[in-house]
Each structure stands twice: as C-alpha cells, then as structure tokens.
N, CA, C and O of each residue as an XYZ file, in Angstrom:
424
protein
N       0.837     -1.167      0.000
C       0.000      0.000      0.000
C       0.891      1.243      0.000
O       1.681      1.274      0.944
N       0.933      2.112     -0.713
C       1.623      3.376     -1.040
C       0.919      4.175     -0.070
O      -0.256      4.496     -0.243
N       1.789      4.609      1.247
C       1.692      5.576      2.153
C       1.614      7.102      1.587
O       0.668      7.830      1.284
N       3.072      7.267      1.577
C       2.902      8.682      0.579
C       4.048      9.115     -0.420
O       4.655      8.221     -1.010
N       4.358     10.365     -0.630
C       5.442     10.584     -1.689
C       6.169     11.109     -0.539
O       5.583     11.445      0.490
N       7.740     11.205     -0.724
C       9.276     12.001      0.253
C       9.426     12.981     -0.574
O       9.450     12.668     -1.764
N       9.536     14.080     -0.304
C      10.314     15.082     -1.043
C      11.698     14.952     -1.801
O      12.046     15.654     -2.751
N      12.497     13.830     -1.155
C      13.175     13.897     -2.056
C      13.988     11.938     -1.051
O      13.602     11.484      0.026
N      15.077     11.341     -1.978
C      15.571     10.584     -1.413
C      16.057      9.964     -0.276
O      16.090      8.774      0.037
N      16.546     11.282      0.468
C      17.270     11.454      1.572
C      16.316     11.437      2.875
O      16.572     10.937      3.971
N      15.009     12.199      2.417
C      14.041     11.919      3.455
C      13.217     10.383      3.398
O      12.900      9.684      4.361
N      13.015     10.149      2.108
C      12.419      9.121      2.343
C      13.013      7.894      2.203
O      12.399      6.935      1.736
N      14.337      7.829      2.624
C      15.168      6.739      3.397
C      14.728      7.289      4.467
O      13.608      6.871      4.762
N      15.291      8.322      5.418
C      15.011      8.356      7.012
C      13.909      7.808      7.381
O      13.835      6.991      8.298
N      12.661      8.334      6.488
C      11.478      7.874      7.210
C      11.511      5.746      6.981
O      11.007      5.023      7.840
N      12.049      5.295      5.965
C      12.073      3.831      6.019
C      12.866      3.361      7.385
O      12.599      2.408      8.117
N      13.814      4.229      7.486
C      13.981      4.038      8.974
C      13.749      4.213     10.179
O      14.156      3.581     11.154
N      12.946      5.268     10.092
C      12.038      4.904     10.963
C      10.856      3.871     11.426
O      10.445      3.212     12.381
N      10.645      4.152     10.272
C       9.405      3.004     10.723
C      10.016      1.408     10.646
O       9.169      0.606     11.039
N      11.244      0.802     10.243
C      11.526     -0.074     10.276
C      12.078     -0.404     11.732
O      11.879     -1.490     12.276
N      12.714      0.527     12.246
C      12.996      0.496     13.740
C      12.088      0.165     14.497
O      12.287     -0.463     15.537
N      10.613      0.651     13.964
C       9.486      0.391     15.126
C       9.374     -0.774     14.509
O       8.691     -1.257     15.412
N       9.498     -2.076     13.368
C       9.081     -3.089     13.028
C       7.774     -2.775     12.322
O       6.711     -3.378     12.475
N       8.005     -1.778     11.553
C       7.384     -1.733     10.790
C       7.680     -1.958      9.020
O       8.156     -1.025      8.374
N       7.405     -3.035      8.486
C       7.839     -3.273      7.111
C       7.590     -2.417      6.028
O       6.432     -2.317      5.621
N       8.818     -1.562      5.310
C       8.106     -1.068      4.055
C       9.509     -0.893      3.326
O      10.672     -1.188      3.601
N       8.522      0.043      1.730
C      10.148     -0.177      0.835
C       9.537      0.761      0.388
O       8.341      0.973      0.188
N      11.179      1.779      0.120
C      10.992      2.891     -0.911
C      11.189      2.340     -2.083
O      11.871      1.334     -2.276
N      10.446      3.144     -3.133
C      10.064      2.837     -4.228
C      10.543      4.141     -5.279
O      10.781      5.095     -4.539
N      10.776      4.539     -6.755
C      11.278      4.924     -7.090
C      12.400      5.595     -6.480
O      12.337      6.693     -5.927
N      13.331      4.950     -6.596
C      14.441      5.755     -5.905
C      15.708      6.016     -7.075
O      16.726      6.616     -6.729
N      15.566      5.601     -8.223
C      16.252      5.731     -9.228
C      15.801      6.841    -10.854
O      16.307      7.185    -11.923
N      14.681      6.989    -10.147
C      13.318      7.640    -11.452
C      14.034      9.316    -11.655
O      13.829      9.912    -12.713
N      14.636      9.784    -10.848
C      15.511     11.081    -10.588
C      16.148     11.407    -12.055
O      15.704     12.316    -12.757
N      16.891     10.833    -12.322
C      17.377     11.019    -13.871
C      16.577     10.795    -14.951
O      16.942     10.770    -16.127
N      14.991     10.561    -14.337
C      14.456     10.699    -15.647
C      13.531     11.670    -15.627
O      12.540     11.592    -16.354
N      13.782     12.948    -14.602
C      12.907     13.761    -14.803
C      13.312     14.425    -16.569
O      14.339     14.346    -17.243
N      11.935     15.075    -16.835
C      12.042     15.993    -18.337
C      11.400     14.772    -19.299
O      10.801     14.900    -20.367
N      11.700     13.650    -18.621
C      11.104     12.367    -19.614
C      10.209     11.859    -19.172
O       9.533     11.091    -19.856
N       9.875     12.169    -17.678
C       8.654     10.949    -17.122
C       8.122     12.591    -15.867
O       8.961     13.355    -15.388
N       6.878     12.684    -15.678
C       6.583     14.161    -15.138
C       7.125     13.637    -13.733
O       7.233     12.479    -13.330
N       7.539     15.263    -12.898
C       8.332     15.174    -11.725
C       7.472     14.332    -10.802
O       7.959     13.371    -10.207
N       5.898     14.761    -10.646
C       5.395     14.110     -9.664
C       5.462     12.549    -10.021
O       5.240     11.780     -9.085
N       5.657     12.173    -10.886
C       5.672     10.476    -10.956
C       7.563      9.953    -10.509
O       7.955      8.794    -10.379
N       8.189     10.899    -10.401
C       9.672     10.310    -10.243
C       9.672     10.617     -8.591
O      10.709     10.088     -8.192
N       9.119     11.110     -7.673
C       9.849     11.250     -6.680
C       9.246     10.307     -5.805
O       8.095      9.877     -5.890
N      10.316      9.945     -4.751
C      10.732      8.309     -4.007
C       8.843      8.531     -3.044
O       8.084      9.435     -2.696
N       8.921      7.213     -3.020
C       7.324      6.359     -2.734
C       7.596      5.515     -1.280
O       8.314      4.535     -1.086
N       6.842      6.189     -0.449
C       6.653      5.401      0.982
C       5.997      4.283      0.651
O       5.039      4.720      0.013
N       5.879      2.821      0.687
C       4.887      1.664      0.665
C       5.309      0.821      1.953
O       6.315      0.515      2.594
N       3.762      0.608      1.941
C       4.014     -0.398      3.545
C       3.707     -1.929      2.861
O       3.188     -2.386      1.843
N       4.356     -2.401      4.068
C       3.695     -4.233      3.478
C       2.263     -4.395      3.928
O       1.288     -4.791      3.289
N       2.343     -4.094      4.869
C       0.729     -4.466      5.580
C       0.110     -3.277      6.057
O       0.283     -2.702      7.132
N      -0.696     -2.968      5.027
C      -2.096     -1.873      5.453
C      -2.449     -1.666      6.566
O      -3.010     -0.581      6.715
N      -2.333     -2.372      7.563
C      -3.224     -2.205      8.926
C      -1.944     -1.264      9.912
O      -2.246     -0.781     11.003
N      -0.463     -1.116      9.284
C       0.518     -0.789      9.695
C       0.009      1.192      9.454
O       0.527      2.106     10.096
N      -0.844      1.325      8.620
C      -1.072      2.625      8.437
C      -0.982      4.014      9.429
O      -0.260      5.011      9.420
N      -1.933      3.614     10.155
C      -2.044      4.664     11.338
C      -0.946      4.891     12.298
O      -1.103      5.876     13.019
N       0.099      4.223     12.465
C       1.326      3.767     13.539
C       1.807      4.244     12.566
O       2.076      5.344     13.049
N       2.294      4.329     11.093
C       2.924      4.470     10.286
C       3.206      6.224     10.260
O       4.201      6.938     10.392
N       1.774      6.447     10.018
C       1.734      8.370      9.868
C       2.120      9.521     10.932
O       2.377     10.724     10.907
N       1.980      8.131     12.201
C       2.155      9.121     13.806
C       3.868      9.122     13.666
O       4.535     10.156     13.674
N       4.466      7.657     13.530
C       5.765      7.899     13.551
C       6.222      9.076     12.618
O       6.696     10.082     13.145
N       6.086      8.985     11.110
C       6.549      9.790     10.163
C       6.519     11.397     10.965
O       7.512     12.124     10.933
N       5.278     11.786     11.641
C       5.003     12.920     11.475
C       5.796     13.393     12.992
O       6.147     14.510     13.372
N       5.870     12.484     13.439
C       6.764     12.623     15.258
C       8.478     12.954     14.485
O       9.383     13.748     14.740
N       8.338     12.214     13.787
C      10.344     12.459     13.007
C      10.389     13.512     12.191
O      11.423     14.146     11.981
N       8.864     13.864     11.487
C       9.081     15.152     10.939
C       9.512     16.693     11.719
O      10.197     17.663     11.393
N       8.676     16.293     12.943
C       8.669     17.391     13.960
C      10.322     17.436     14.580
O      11.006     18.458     14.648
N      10.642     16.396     14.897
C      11.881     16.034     15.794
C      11.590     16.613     17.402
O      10.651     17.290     17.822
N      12.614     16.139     18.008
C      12.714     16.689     19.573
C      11.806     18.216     19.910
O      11.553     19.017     19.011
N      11.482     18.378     21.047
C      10.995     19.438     21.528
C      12.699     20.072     21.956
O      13.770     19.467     21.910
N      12.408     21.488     22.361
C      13.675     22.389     22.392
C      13.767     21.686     23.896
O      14.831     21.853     24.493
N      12.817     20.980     24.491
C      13.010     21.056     25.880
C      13.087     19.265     26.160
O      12.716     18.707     27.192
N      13.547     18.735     25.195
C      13.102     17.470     25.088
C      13.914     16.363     26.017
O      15.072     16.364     25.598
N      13.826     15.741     26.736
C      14.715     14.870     27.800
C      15.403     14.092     27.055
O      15.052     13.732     25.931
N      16.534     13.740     27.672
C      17.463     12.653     26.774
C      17.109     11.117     27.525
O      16.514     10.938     28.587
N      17.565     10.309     26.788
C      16.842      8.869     26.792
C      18.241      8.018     27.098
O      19.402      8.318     26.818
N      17.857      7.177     27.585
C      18.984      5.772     28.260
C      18.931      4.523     27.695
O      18.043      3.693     27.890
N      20.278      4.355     26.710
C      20.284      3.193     25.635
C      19.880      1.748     26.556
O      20.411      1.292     27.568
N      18.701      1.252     25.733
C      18.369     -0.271     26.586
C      19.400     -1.202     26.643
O      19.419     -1.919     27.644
N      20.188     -1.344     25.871
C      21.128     -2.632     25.324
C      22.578     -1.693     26.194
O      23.518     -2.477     26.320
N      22.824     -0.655     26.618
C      24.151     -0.600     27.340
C      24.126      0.577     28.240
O      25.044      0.762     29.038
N      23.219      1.297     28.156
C      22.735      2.239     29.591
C      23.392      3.735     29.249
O      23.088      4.656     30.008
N      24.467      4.054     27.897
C      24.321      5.347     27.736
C      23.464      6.092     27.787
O      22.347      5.837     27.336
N      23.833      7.380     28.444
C      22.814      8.361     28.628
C      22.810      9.483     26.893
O      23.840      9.967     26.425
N      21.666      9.615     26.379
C      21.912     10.337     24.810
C      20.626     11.498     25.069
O      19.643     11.671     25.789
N      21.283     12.063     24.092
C      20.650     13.557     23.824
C      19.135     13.127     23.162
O      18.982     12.109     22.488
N      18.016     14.119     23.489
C      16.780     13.703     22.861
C      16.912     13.882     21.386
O      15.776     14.203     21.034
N      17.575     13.855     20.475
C      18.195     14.541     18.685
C      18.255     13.194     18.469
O      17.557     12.785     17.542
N      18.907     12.389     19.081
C      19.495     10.861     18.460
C      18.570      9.765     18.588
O      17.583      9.646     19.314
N      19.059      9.020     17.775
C      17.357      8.221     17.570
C      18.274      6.704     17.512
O      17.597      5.683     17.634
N      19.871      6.538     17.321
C      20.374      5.792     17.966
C      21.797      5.691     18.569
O      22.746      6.215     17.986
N      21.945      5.046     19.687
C      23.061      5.175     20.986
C      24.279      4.898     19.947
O      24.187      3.982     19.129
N      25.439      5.743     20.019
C      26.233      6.348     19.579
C      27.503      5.341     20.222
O      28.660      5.475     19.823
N      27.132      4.364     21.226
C      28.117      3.971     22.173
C      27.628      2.057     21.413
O      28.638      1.439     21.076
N      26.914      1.644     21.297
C      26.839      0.146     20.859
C      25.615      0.167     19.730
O      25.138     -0.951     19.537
N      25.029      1.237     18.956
C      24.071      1.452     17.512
C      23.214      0.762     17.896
O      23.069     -0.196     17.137
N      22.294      0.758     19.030
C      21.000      0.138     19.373
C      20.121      1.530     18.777
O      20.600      2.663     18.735
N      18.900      1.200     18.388
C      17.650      2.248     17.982
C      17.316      2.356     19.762
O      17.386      1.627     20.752
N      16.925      3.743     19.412
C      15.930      4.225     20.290
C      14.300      3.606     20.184
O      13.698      3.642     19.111
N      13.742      3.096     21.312
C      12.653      2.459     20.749
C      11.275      3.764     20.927
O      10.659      4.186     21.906
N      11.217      4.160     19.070
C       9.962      5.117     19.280
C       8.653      4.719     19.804
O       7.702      5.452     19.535
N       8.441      3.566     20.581
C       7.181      3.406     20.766
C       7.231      3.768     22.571
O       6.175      4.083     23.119
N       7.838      3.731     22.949
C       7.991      3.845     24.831
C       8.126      5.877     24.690
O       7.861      6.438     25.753
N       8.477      6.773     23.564
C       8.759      8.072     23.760
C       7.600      8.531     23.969
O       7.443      9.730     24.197
C-alpha cells in the first residue's frame, strides 16, 4: 500500500527508517526515477513510501510525522536499553553500541 510521496531521497530513506525500527515493514520505491525527470513528469519520479501491511497505516503516519517534527527544544534525553548510555533527545540511535531508540515507549 503506497503511504505517501518524500520530497526527495534522503528523506524518504530516514522515514524507512524509521518506521523499520518500530518493526514496521516497508520499501521505498522509485528511488532511481531522478534522472528521468524531463522524460517521465516530476510528480511520478519522486521516491514512494509503501508499507507491506495496510493495517501498519495509522502507527505508520504518527511515527513519520513525530520524526518530521523532531525533539521538543526542551526534550529529555533517553537511556540506551542494550548498554545504559545516557543520549541527547536529537538521536534516535546510541552512539556507544548502535542500538535504535525504541519510538514506541517516547
């Protein structure tokens, strides 16, 4: 199921990672269509959010739109599960052993 369009590559990798961190399955889709703008119209070349499973939808749009926003200016920093570094609320994973931050407990 095609979630939505990324503005451009770079975002819509982040957001696959996001939501794959929460275990959520999906794949960007045109991610090569870029060199064919002028030949194929822009809105059909730029990169494609798709989920595997539809019912993933609603969990899907809260995450996207929580990573769009990012941290509050006042935002608490979080304590890596897998080795107990203490990290800044910006990082989304521990810098000390690359565990994800788990977005579903924030």
């Amino acid at each position: 199921m095609k979630l939505m369009r990324a503005p451009n590559l770079i975002i819509g990798q982040h957001w696959v990672n996001v939501l794959q961190s929460a275990g959520i399955a999906c794949e960007l889709h045109n991610r090569y269509l870029n060199g064919a703008l002028g030949e194929i119209p822009a809105d059909q070349c730029a990169p494609e959010l798709w989920l595997v499973d539809e019912r993933d939808e609603a969990l899907a749009r809260r995450l996207i739109e929580a990573a769009s926003r990012g941290p509050a200016p006042d935002a608490p920093g979080w304590r890596c599960r897998q080795c107990g570094e203490l990290l800044e609320a910006q990082f989304t994973v521990c810098w000390q052993c690359g565990t994800a931050r788990d977005p579903l407990l924030e």
